[in-house]
FINUDREN-838418 format. One record per atom (N, C-alpha, C, CB): residue in one letter; y, x, z. Coordinates in steps of 0.2 Angstrom, whole numbers, plus 5000, padded with zeros to 4 digits. Glycine has a CB too. Example, Ala and Ser with C-alpha at 12.3 -4.5 7.8 and 13.67 -1.06 7.14 Angstrom:
2
A497250665039A497850625039A498450665039A497850575045S498950645035S499550685036S500050645039S499750705029
//
This chain:
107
X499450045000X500050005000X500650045000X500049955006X500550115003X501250145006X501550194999X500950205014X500950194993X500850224987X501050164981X499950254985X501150124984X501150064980X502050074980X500549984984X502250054983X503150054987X503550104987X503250054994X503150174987X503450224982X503450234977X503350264982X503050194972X503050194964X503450144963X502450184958X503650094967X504250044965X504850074965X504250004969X504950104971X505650144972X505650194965X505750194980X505250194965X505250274958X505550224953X504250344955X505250164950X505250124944X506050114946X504550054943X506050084952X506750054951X507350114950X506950004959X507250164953X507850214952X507750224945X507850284956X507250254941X507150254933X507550214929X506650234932X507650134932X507850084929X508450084928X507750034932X508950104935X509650154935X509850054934X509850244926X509550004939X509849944938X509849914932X510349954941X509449934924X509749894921X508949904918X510449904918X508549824919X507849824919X507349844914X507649784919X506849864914X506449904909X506049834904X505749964913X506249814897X506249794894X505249774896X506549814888X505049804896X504049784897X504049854901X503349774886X503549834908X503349904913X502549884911X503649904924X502249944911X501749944907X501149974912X501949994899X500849944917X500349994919X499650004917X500349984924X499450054917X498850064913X498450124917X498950074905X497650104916X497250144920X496350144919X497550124928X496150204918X495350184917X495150194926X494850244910X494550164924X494050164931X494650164936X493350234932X494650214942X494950184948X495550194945X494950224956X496150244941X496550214940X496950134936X496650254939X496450114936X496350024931X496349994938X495249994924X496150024943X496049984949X496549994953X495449984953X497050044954X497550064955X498050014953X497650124953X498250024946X498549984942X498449904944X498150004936X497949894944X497949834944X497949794952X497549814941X498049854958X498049834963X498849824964X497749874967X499049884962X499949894961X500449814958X500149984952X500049784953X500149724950X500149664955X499749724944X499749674959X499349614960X500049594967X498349634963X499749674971X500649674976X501249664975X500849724976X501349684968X502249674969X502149594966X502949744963X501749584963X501749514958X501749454967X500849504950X501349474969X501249414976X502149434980X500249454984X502149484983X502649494988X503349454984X502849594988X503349474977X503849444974X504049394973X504049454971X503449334973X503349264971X503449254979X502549234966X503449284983X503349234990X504049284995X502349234996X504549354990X505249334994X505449344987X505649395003X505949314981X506149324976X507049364977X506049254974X506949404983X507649414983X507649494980X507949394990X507149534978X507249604976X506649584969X507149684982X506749564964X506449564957X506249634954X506749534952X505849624952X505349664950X506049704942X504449614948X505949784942X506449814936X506249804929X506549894938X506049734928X505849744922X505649664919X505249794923X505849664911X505749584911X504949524912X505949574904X504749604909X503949574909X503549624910X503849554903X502749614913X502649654915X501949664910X502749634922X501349734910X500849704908X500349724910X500849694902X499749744911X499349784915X498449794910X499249734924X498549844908X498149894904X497649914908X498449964901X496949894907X496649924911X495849944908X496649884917X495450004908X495050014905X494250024911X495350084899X494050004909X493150004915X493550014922X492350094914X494149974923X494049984930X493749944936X494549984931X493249954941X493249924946X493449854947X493649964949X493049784947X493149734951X493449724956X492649714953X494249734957X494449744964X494549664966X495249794965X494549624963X494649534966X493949484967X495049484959X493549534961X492849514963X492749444965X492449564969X492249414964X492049334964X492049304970X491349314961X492149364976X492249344984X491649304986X492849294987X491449274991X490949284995X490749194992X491149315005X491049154987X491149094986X491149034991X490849084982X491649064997X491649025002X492348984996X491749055011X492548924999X492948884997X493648934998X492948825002X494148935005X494448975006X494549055000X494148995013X494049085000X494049154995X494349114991X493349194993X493949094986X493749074978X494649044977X493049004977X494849004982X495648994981X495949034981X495848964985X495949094986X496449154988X496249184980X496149214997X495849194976X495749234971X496249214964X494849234969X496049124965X496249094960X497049104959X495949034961X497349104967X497949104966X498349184965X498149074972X497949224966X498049294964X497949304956X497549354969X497349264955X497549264946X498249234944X496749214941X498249164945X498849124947X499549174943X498949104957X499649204951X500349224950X500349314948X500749204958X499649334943X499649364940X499749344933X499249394942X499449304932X499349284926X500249254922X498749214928X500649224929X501449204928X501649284925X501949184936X501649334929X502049374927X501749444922X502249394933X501049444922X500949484917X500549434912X500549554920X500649394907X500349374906X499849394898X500549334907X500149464898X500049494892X499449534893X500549544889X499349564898X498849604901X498149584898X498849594907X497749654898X497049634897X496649704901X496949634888X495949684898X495549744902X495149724899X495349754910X494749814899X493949814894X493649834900X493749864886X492949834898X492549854902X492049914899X492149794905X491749954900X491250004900X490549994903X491450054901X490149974899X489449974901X489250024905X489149974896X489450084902X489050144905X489450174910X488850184900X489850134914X490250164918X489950164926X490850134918X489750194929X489450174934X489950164940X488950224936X490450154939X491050114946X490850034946X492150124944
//
């Protein structure tokens, strides 16, 4: 989390305040899971306080054999909701995003 809040600050000083047309993150295996943890964070935090937006218009998240980090949860009721809404308010703000997988990846 604490890696996550420093690459924000870094993006937002980059931005120099004036927003990065598409922030692009991208990453195989753990970095795809990095990546897409980093997304999942500022995309939740910022849907529930809207008062520091994200430096960029749109967002999109690249990700190659990374890691199930949302995985299908334990399909209690509770999970399966908590997942659905983390696709939810991912899906608002990156909605461009994709991911492949690798067969032969063992992560």
């Amino acid at each position: 989390e604490a890696e996550s809040l420093c690459l924000l600050e870094a993006i937002r000083e980059a931005s120099a305040g004036v927003p990065f047309e598409t922030l692009i993150l991208c990453g195989g295996s753990k970095g795809g899971a990095n990546a897409l943890a980093a997304a999942i964070q500022w995309s939740v935090s910022h849907a529930e306080a809207r008062d520091e937006a994200l430096p960029c218009r749109e967002m999109l998240v690249v990700t190659f054999g990374a890691p199930n980090i949302v995985g299908r949860g334990s399909g209690k009721p509770e999970t399966t909701r908590a997942l659905h809404e983390l696709h939810t308010v991912l899906e608002k703000k990156a909605p461009r995003s994709r991911a492949w997988s690798f067969s032969q990846d063992p992560v």
